[in-house]
N, C-alpha and C positions, 0 to 999 in steps of 0.2 A: 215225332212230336215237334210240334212251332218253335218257334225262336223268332225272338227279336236279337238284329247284331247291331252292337255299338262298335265304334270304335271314339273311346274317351266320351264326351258327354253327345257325339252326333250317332242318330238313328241311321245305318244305311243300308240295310236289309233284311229282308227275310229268311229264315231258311227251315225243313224240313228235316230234322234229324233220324238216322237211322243208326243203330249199333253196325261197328265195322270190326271190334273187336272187344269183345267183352272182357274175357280176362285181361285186359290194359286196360279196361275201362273208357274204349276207344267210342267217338261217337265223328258221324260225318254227315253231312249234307251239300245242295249245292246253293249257295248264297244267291238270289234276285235279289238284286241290290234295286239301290233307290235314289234319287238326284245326288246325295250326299256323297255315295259311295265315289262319284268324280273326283273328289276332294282329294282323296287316296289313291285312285286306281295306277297313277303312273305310277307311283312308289311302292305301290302293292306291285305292279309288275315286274317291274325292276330287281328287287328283291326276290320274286320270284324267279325270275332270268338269273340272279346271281347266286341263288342258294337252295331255290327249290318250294321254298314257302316263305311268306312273311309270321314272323310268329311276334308272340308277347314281349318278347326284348325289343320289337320293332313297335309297334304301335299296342296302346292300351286297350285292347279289345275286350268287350265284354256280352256275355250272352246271357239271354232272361227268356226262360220257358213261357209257356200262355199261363202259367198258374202263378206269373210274378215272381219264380223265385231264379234269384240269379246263379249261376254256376261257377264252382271256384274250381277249375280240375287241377291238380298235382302235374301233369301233365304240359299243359300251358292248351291254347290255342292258336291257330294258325289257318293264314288262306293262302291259299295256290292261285293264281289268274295267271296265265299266259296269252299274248298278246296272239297265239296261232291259235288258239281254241277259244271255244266259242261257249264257255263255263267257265265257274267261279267255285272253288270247293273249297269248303269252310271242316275244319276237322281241329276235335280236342280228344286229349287222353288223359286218362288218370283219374275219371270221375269216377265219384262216391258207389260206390252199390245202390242209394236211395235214388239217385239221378238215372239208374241204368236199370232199375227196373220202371221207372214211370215214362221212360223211352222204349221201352219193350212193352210194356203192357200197352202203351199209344200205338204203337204197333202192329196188334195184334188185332 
């Protein structure tokens, strides 16, 4: 399923959700970012060089399905970018049951 990612009120990309673990209520995609995402990427990197992911204690990220509805996981959200790879992975955990079957039935 679609996604739009924010991080705080800027739009910086897209991404394509798939379940990576259900019972966490785990969801992952890889983010095509967008001019915006520049804004961040060093400290996205960085952060990911230093810990592995940038997550929600790092920047306010937020993600909104194509059906407008935003997602609040229990889990938090988090991107990965490293500067030797040539992808961006966007992954949240802890989401609702309601959110992880309308990502599974997208799916399918």
């Amino acid at each position: 399923m679609k996604a739009k990612v924010y991080i705080n009120e800027n739009f910086v990309g897209i991404t394509n959700f798939k379940i990576s673990d259900e019972s966490m209520g785990g969801i992952i995609g890889d983010l095509i970012p967008n001019e915006n995402y520049d804004l961040y990427k060093s400290n996205v990197q960085s952060l990911s060089e230093k810990k592995g992911i940038a997550n929600c204690s790092d920047f306010n990220f937020i993600l909104e399905l194509d059906n407008k509805q935003k997602l609040n996981p229990e889990g938090g959200i988090g991107i990965s970018d490293f500067k030797q790879f040539n992808e961006i992975i966007i992954e949240s955990a802890g989401n609702s049951n309601e959110i992880m079957k309308l990502i599974k039935n997208a799916s399918s």
